[in-house]
C-alpha positions as a Markdown table, in Angstrom:
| # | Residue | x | y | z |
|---|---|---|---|---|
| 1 | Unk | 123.0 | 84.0 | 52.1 |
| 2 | Unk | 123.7 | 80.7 | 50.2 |
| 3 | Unk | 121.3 | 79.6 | 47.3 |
| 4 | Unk | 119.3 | 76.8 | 49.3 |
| 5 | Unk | 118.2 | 79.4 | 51.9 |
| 6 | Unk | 117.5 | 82.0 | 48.9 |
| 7 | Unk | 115.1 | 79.5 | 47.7 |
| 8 | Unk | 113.3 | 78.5 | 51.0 |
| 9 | Unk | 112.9 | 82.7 | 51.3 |
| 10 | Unk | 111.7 | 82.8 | 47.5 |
| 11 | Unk | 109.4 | 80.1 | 47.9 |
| 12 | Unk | 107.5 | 81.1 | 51.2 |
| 13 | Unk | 107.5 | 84.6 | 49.6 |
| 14 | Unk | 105.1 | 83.0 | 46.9 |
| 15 | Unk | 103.5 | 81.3 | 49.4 |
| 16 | Unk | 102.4 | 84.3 | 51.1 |
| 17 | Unk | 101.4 | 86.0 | 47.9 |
| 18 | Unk | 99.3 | 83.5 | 46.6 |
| 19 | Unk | 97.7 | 83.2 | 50.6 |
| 20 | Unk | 97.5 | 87.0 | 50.2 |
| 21 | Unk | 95.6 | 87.0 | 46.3 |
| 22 | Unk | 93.2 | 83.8 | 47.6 |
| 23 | Unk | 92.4 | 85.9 | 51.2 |
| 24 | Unk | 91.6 | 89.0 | 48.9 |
| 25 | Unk | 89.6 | 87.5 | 46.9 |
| 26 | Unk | 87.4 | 85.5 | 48.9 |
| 27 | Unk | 87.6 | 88.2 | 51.9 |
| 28 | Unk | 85.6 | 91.1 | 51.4 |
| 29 | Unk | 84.7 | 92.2 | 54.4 |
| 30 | Unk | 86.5 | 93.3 | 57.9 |
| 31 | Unk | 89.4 | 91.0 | 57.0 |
| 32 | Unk | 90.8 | 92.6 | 53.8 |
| 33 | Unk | 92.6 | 94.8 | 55.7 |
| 34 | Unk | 94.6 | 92.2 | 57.6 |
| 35 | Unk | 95.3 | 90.6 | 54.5 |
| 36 | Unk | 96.2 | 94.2 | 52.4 |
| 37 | Unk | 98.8 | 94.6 | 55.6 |
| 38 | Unk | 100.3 | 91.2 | 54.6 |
| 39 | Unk | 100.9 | 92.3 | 51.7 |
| 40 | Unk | 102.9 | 95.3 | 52.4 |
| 41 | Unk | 104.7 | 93.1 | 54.7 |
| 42 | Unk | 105.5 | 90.7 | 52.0 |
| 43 | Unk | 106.2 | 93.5 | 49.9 |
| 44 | Unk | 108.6 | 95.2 | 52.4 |
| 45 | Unk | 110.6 | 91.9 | 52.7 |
| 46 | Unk | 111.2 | 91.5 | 49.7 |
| 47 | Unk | 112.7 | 94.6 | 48.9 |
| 48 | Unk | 114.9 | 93.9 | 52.0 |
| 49 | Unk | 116.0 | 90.9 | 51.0 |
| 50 | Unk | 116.6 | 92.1 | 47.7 |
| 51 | Unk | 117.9 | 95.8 | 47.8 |
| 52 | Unk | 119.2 | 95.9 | 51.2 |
| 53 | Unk | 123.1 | 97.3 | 51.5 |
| 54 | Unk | 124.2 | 93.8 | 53.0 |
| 55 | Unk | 123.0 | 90.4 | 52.2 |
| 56 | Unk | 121.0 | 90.5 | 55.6 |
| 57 | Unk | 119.9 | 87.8 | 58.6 |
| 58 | Unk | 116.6 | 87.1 | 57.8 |
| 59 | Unk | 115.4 | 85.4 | 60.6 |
| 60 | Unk | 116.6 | 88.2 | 62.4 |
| 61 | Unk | 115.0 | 90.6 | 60.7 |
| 62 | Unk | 111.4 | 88.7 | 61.1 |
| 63 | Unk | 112.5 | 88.4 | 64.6 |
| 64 | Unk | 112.6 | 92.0 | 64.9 |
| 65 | Unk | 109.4 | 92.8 | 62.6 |
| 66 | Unk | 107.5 | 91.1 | 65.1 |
| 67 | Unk | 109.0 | 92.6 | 68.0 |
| 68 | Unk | 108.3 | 95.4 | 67.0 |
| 69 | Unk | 104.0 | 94.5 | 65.3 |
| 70 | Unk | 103.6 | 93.4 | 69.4 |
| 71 | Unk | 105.8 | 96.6 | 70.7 |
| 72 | Unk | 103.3 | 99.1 | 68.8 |
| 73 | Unk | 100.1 | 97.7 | 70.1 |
| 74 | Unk | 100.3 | 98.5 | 73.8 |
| 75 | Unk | 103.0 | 98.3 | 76.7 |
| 76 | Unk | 102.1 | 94.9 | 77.9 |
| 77 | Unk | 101.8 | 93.2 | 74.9 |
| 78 | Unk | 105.1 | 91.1 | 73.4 |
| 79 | Unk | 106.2 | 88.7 | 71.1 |
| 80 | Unk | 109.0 | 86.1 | 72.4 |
| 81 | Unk | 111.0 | 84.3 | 70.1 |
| 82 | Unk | 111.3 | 80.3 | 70.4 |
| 83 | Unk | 114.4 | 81.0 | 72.3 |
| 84 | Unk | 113.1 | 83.4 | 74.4 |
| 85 | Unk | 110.0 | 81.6 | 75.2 |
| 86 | Unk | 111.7 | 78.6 | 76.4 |
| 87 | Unk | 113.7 | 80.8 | 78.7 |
| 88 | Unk | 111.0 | 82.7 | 79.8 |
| 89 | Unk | 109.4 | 78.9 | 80.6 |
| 90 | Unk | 112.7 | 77.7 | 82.5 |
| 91 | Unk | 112.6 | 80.9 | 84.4 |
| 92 | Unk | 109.2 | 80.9 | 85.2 |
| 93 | Unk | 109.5 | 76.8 | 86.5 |
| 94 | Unk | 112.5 | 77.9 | 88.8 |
| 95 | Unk | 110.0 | 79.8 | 91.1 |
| 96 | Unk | 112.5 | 81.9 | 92.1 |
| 97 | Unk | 111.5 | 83.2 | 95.7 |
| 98 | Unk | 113.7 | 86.4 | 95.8 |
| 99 | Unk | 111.7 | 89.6 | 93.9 |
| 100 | Unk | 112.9 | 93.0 | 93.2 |
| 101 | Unk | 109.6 | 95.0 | 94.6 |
| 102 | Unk | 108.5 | 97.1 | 91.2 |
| 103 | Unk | 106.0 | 97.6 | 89.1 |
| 104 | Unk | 107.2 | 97.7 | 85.2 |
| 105 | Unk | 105.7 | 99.0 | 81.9 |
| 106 | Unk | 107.6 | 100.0 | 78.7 |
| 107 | Unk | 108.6 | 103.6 | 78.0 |
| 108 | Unk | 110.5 | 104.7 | 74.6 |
| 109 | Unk | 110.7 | 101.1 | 73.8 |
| 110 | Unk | 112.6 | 100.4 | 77.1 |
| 111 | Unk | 111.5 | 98.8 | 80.7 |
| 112 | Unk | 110.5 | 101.6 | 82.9 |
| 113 | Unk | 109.1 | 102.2 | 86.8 |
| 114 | Unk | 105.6 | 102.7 | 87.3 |
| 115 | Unk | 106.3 | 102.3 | 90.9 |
| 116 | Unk | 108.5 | 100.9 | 94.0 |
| 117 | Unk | 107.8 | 98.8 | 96.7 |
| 118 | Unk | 108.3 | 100.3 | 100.6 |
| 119 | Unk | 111.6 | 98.3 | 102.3 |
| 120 | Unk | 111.9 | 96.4 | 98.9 |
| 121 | Unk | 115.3 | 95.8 | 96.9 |
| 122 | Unk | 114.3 | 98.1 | 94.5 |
| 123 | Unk | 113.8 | 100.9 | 97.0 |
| 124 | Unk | 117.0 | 100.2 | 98.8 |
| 125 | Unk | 119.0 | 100.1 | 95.5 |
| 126 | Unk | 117.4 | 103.9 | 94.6 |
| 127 | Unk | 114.9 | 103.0 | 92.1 |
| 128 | Unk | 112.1 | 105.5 | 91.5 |
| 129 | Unk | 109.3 | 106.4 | 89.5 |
| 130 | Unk | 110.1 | 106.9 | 85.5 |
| 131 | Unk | 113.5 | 105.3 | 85.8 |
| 132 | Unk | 114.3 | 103.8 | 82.4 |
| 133 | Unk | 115.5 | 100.3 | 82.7 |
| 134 | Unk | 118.1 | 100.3 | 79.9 |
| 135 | Unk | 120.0 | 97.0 | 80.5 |
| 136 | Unk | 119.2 | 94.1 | 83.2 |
| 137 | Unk | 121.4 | 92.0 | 83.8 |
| 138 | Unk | 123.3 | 92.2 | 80.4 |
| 139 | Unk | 120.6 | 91.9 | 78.4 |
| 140 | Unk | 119.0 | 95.3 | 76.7 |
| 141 | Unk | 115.3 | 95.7 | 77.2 |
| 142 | Unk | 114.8 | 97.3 | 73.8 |
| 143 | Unk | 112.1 | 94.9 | 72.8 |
| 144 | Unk | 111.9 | 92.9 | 76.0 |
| 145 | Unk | 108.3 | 92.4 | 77.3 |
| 146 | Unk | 107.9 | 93.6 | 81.1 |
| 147 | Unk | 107.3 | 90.1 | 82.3 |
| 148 | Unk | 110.6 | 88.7 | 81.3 |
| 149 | Unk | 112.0 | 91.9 | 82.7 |
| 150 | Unk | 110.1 | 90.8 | 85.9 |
| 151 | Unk | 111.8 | 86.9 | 85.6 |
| 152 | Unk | 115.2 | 89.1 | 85.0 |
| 153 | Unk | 114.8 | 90.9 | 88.4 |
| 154 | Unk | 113.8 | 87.5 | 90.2 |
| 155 | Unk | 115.9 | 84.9 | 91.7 |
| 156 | Unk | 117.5 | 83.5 | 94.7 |
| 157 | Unk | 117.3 | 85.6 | 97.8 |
| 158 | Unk | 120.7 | 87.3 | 97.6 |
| 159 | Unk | 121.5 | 87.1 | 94.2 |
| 160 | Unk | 122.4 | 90.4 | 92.8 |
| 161 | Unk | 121.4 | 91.9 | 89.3 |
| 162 | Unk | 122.9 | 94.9 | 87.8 |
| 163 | Unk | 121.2 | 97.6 | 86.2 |
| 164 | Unk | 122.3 | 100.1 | 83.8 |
| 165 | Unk | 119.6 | 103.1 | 84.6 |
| 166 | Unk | 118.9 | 105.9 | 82.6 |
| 167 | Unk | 117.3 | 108.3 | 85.5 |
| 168 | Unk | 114.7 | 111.7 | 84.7 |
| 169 | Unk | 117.2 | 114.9 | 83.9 |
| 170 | Unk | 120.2 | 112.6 | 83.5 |
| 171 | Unk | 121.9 | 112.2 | 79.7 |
| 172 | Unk | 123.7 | 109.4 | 80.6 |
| 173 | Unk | 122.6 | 105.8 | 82.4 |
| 174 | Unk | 124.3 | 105.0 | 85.7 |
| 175 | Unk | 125.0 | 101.7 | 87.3 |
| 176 | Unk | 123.2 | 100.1 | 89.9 |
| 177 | Unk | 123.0 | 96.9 | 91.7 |
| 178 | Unk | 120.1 | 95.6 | 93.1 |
| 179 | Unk | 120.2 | 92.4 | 95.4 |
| 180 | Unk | 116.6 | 90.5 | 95.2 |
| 181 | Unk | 115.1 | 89.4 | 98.4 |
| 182 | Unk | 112.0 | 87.5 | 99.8 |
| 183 | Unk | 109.2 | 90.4 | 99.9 |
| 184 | Unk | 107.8 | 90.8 | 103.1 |
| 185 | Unk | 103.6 | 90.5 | 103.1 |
| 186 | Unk | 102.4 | 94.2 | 101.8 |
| 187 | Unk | 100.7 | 95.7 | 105.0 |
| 188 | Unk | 98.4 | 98.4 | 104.9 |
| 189 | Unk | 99.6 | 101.6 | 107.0 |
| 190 | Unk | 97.0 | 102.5 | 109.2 |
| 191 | Unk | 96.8 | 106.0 | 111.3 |
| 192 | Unk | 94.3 | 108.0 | 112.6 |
| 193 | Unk | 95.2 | 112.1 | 111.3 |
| 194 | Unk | 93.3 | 114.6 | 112.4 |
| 195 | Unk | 90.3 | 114.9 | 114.8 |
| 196 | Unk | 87.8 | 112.3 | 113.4 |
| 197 | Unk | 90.0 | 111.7 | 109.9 |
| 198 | Unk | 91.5 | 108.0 | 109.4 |
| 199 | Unk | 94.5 | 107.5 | 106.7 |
| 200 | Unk | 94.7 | 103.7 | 105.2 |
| 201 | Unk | 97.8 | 103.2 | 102.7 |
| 202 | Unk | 97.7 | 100.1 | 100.8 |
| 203 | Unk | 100.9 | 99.0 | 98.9 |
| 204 | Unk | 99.5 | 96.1 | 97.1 |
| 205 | Unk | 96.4 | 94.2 | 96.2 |
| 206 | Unk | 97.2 | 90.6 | 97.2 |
| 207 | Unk | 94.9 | 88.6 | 98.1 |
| 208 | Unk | 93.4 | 89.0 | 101.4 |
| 209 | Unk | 93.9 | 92.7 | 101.4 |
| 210 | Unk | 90.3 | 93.3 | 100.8 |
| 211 | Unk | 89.6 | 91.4 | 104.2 |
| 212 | Unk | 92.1 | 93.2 | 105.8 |
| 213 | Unk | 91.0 | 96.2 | 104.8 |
| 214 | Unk | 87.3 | 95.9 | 105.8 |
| 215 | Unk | 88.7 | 94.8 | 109.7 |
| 216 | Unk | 90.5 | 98.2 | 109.9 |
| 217 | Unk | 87.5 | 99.9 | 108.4 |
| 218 | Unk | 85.3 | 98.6 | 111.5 |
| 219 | Unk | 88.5 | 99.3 | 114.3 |
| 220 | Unk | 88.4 | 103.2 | 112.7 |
| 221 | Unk | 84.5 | 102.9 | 113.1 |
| 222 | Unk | 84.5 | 101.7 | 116.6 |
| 223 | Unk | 87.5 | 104.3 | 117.7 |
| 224 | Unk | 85.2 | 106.6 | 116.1 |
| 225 | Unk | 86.7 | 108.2 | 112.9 |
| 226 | Unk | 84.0 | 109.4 | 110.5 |
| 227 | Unk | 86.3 | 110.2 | 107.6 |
| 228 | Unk | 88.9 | 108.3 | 105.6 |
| 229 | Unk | 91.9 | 109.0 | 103.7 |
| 230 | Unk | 92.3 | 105.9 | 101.5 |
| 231 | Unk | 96.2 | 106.2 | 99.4 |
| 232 | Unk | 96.4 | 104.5 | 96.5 |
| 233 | Unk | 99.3 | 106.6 | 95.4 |
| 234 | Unk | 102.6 | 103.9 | 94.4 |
| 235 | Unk | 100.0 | 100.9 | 94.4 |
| 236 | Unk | 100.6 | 99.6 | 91.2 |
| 237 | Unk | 100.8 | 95.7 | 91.6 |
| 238 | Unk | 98.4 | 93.2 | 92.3 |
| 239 | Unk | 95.3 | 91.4 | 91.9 |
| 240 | Unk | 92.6 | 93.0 | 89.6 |
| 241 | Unk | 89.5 | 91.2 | 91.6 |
| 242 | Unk | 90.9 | 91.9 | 94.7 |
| 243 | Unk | 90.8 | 95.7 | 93.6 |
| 244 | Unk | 87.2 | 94.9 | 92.7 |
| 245 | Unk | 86.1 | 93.7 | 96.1 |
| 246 | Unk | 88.0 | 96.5 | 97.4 |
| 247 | Unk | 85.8 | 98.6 | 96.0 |
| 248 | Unk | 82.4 | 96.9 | 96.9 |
| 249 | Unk | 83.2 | 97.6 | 100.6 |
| 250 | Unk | 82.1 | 101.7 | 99.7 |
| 251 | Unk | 79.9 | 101.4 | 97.2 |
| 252 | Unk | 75.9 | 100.6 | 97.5 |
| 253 | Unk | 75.0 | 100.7 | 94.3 |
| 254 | Unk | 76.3 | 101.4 | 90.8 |
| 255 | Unk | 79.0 | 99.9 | 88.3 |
| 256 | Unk | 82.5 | 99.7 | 89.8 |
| 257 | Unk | 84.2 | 98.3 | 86.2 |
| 258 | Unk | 83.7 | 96.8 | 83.0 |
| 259 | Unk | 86.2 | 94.2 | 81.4 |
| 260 | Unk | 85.6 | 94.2 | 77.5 |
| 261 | Unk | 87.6 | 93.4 | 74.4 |
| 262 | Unk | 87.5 | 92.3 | 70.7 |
| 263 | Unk | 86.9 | 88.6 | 71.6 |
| 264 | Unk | 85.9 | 88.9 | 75.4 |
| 265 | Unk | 82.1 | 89.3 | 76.2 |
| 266 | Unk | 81.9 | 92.4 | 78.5 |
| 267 | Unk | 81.7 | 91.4 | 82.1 |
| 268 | Unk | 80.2 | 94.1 | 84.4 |
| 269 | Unk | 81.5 | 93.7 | 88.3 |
| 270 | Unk | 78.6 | 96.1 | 90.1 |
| 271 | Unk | 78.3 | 97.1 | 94.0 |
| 272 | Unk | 77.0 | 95.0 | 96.7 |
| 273 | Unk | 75.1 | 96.3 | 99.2 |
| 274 | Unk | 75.5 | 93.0 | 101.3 |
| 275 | Unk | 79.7 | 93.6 | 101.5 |
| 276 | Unk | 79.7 | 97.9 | 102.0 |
| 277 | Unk | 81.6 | 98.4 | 105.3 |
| 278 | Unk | 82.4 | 101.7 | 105.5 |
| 279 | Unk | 79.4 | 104.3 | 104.4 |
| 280 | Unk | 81.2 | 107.6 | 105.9 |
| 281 | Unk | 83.0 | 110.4 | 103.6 |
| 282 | Unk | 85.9 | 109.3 | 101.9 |
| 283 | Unk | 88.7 | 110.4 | 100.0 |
| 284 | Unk | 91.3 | 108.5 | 98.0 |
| 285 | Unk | 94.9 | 109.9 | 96.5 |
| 286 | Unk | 96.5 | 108.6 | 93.6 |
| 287 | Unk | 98.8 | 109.8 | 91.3 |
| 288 | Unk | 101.2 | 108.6 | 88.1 |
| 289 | Unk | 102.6 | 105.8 | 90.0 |
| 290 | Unk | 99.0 | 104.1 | 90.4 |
| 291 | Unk | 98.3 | 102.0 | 88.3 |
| 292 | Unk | 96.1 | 98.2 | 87.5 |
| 293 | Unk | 93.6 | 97.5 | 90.6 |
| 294 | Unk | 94.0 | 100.4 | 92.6 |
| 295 | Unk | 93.2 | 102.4 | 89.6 |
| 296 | Unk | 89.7 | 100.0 | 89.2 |
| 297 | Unk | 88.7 | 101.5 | 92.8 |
| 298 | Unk | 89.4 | 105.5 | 92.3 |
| 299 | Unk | 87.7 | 104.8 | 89.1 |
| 300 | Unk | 84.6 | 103.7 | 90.7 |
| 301 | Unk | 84.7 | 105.9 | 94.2 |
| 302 | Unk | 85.0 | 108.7 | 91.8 |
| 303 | Unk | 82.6 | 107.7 | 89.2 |
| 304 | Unk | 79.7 | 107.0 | 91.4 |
| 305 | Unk | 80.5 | 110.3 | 93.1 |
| 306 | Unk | 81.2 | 108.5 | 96.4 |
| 307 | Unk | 83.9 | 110.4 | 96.8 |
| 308 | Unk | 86.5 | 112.6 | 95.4 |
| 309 | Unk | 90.0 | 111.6 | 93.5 |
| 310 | Unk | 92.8 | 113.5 | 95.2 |
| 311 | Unk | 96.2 | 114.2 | 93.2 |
| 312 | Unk | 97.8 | 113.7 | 89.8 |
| 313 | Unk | 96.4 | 111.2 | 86.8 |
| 314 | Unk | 96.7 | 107.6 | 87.2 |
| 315 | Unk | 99.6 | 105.8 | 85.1 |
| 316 | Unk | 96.8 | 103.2 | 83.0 |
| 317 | Unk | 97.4 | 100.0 | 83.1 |
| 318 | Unk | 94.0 | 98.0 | 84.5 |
| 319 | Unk | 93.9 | 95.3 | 82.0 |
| 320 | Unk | 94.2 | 92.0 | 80.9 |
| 321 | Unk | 96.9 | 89.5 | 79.2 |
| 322 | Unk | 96.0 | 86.2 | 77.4 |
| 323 | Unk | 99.7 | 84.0 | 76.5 |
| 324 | Unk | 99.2 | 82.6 | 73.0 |
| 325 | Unk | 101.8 | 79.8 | 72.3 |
| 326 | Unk | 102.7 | 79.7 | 68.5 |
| 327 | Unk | 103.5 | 76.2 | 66.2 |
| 328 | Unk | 107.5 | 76.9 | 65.8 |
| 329 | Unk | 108.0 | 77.5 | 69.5 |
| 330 | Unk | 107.4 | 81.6 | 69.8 |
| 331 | Unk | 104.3 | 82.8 | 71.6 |
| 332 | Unk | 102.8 | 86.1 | 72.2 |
| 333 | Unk | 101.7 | 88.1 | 75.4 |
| 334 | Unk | 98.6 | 89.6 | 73.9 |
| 335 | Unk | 96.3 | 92.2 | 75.4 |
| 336 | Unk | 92.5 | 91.0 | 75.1 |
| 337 | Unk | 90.7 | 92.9 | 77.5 |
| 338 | Unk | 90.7 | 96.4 | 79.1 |
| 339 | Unk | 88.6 | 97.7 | 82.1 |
| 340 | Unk | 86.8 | 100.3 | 82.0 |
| 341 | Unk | 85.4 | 103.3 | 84.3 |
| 342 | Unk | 81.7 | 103.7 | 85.5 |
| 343 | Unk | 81.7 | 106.6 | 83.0 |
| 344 | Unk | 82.9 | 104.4 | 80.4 |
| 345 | Unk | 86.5 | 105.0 | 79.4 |
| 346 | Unk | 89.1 | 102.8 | 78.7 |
| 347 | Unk | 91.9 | 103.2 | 82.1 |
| 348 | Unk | 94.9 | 101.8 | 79.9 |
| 349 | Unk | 93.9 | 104.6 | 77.2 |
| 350 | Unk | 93.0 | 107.5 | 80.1 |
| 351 | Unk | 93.9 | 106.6 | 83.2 |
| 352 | Unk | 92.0 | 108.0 | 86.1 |
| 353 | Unk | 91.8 | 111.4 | 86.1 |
| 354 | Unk | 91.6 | 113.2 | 90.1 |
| 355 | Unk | 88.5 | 114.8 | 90.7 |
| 356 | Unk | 91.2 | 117.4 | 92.7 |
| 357 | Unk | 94.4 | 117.8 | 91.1 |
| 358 | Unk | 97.5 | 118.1 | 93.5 |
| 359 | Unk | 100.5 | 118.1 | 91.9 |
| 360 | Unk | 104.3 | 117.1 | 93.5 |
| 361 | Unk | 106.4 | 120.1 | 93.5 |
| 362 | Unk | 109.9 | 119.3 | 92.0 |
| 363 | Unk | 111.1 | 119.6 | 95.5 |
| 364 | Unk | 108.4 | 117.2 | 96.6 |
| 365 | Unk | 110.1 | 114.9 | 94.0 |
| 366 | Unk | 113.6 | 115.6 | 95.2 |
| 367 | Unk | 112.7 | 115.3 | 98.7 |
| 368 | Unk | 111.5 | 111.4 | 97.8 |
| 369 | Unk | 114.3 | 110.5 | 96.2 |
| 370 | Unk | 116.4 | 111.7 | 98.5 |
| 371 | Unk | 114.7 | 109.6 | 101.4 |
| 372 | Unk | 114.4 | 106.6 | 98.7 |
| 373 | Unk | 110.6 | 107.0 | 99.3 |
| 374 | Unk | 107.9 | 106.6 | 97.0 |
| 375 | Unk | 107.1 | 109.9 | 95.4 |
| 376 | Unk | 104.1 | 111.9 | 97.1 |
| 377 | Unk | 104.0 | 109.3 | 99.9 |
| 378 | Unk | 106.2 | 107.9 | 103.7 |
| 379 | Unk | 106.1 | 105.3 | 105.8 |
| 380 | Unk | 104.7 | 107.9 | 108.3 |
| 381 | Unk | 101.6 | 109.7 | 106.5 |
| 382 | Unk | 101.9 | 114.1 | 107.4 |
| 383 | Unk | 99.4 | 116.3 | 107.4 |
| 384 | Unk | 102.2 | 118.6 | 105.6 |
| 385 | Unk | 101.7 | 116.2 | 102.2 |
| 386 | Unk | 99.9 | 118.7 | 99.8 |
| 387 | Unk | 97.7 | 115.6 | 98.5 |
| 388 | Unk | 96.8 | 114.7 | 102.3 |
| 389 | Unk | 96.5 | 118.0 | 103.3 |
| 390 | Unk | 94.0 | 118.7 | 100.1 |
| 391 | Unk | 91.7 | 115.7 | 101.4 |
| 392 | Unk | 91.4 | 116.6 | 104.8 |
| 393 | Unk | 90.0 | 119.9 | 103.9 |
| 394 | Unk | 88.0 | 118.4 | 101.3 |
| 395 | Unk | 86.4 | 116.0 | 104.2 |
| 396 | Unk | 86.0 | 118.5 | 106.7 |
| 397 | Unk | 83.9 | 120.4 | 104.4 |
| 398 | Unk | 86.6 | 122.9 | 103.8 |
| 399 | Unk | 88.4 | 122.2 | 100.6 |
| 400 | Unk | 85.5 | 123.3 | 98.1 |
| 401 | Unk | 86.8 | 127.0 | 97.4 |
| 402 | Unk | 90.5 | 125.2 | 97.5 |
| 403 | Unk | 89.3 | 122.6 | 94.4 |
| 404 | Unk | 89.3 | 125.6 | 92.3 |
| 405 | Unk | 92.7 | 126.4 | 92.8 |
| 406 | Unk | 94.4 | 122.8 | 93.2 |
């Protein structure tokens, strides 16, 4: 490093320490320890900058310090550097139409699958649950945030990206190409199961789905079902409101979610007798691979006690984002609020636990993969499923010794 940018270093070093002594001493209260953690910082620097093996990039490494602040906060929050916020822009103004089909979150600092479309590009290119994303399209996602891994895996229909995959069991990542396409509209699977027991399957809360939802509820109730299956396994995408008039069509009374945060007055959504439309037993499945609004509904079925949770923990994700644009260009992807459960828990921190825990087998799993289906869940529901199988019982008034043992 030349002397002219030593000095520019040196000099907003001593700016920052004489910020730091002012803050300190006129800060006594909940923001000294902000200002005790910029000094460290300060301190750090300058002993990398000074003692370091090599004369190092500094702008690097205060690119990568703040990769790294955002990285440890949560899985969807991010910093983007100038240059990668004006690409994340240019990308996002495209408006590519071709999509990928998967629902991303960040696992040992890399992009990984929360869950997979049905008939999407991701599917057909052999994409599962807990995948690591190691490289898209080039470009490492060590520090990447999940939505510019979502602009990565967008573009014109056709276009192909390649994938270097790290898969669960494997030491080494494979290759894979994926070709993005136009989605089809998400439809809910619809089927009736045994005797007087519906099954509903919903893939994704767009908008409209609650709508959609509530005309099938009155077909089942005219064809006479008196029992529902509703699977939220592999829902992971989608619109949080939607999720919570999802859940006002079961739900007479009681809290269905809170939305709270540091700076965000708590905002209670709460059932509505006026919009139930189905008031019969019901059962919903979910597992690791549900996740954001389908994880709002289990939370309040289960919470209110309108019905039971069948299957594995949710993944935890139901939460909010605000995008905070910075002076020199950068901008952050900042966590502000989390939802919570009737009960009160935070789902990003807990998830939603099942009421009735059912388990995939490793064979189960195997048996997915090998189809390229979602783990735990078809295109065509069976009463062999475990997690289906588990409901039924539980609905027919059979499945209360079974609980115990699940």
């Amino acid at each position: 490093m030349n002397s002219l940018p030593k000095k520019i270093v040196i000099a907003l070093s001593v700016m920052v320490i004489g910020f730091v002594t002012t803050g300190y001493l006129l800060a006594r209260a909940s923001e000294d320890k902000a200002f005790r953690a910029l000094g460290v910082y300060s301190e750090v620097l300058g002993h990398v900058q000074r003692d370091y093996v090599d004369d190092p990039n500094m702008p690097k490494v205060t690119s990568g310090a703040l990769h790294g602040l955002l990285d440890s906060l949560d899985p969807q929050s991010a910093y983007l550097s100038p240059l990668e916020y004006k690409d994340y822009k240019e990308k996002i103004a495209s408006k590519a139409k071709g999509e990928a089909g998967l629902a991303l979150t960040k696992r040992f600092g890399y992009i990984g699958v929360v869950s997979v479309l049905p008939d999407s590009p991701a599917q057909k290119a052999g994409l599962h649950i807990g995948d690591i994303l190691e490289q898209i399209a080039g470009f490492t996602t060590s520090q990447m945030a999940i939505d510019q891994a979502q602009l990565l895996l967008s573009g014109d229909p056709g276009a192909v990206v390649k994938l270097s995959v790290i898969r669960r069991g494997k030491a080494e990542p494979q290759a894979v190409e994926l070709t993005v396409a136009k989605l089809a509209p998400p439809k809910i699977l619809e089927e009736k199961i045994s005797g007087d027991v519906a099954y509903l399957r919903i893939e994704e809360f767009v908008p409209g789905t609650t709508k959609e939802l509530r005309d099938k509820l009155a077909q089942f109730d005219h064809q006479g079902a008196h029992k529902l299956v509703l699977d939220l396994r592999d829902c992971a995408l989608g619109d949080d409101q939607e999720g919570i008039s999802t859940a006002q069509l079961f739900l007479q009374s009681g809290t269905i979610t809170t939305l709270k945060g540091q700076t965000v007055t708590p905002i209670v959504s709460s059932a509505d007798p006026a919009k139930v439309a189905w008031t019969q037993p019901i059962a919903v499945l979910i597992g690791n691979g549900t996740a954001g609004p389908a994880e709002i509904v289990a939370g309040a079925i289960a919470g209110n006690k309108r019905g039971e949770t069948v299957g594995d923990r949710t993944y935890g994700t139901a939460s909010m984002q605000k995008l905070v644009q910075l002076d020199d260009g950068s901008a952050l992807i900042l966590t502000v609020a989390n939802y919570y459960t009737p009960a009160g828990k935070q789902i990003p921190a807990d998830g939603v636990a099942p009421t009735v825990e059912v388990r995939p087998t490793a064979e189960d799993l195997a048996a997915a993969n090998d189809q390229n289906l979602p783990s735990g869940a078809g295109q065509v529901v069976s009463p062999d499923d475990p997690a289906v199988r588990k409901a039924i019982e539980i609905l027919q008034g059979t499945g209360a010794a079974a609980r115990k043992a699940a």
